[in-house]
C-alpha positions in Angstrom: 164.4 59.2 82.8 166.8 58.2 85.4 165.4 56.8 88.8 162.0 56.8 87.7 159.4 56.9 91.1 155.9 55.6 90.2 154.4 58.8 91.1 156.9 59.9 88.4 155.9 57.6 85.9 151.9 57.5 86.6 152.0 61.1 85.9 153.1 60.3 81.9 151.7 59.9 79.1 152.3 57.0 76.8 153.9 58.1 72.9 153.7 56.1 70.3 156.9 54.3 69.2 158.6 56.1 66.3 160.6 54.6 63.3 163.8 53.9 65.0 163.2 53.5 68.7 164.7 50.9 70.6 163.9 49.0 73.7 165.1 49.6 76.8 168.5 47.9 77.4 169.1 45.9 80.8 170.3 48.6 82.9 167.5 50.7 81.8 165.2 48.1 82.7 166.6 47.3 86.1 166.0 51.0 86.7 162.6 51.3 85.9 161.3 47.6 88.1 162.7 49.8 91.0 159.7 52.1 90.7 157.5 49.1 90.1 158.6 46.4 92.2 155.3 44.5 92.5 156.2 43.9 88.6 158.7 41.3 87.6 160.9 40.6 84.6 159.9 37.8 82.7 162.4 34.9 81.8 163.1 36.0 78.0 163.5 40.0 79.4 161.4 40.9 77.3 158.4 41.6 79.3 156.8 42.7 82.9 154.3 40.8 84.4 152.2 41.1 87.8 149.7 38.5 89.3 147.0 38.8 91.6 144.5 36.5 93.4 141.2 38.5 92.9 138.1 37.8 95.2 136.4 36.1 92.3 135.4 35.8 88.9 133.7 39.2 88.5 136.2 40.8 90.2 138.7 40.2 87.6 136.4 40.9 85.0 135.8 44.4 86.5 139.8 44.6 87.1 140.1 43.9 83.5 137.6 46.8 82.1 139.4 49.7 84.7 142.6 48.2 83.0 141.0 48.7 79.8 139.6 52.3 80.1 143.4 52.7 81.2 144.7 51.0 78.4 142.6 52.6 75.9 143.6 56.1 77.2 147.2 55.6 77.0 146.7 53.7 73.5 149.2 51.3 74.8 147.5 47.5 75.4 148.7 44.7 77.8 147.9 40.8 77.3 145.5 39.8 80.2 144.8 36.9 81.8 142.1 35.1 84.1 142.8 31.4 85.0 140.8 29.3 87.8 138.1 32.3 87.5 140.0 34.6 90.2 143.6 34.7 89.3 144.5 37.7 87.2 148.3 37.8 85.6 149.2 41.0 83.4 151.8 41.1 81.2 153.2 44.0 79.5 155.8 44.7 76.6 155.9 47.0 73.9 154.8 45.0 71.1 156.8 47.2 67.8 159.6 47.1 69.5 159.7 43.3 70.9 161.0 44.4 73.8 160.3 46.7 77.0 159.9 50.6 76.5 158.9 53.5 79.0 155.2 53.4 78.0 155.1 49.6 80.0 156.0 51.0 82.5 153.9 54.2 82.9 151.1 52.1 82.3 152.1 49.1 85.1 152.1 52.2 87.4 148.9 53.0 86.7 147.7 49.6 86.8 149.2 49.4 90.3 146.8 52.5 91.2 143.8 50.8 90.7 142.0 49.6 93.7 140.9 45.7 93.6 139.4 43.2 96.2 142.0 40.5 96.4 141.0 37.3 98.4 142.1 37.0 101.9 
């Protein structure tokens, strides 16, 4: 998909990775981070990852279960993580191919749909 908008990409479905497929190449990826730009590359390139400062504890935990029912859905499963009880950092990749796919980014745009109480 060239030019991807989020509305574009929330509005797929995630497909499992078939013998064969490759990850996305730089140019690809670029392209894609346009559509989600609260997402950033991580170092290696072989990841996405958003972080936000929740209200507090149970606010990520409920953050975390919406991103689950998500997650589940889609059949496509992000690493979570909750440090000093309110900060929430996501990290996405597509795990069979060690690298970054379409499906990460379908689902970082529906992540980034999800309403949540951050802290002022």
């Amino acid at each position: 998909m060239a030019n991807p908008t989020a509305t574009d990409l929330a509005k797929r479905q995630c497909v499992p990775c078939e013998g064969g497929a490759k990850a996305l190449d730089a140019q690809q990826v670029a392209d894609y981070l346009k559509a989600v730009p609260h997402w950033n590359l991580t170092e290696d390139g072989r990841r996405i990852q958003r972080a936000w400062r929740v209200k507090d504890f149970l606010t990520g935990l409920d953050f975390f279960q919406r991103i689950a029912a998500i997650a589940e859905q889609e059949d496509h499963h992000p690493d979570l993580h909750l440090a000093g009880y309110r900060n929430v950092t996501i990290e996405l990749w597509t795990h069979a191919l060690g690298g970054l796919s379409e499906n990460d980014f379908i689902l970082a745009s529906k992540i980034d749909m999800l309403p949540v109480e951050l802290t002022p």
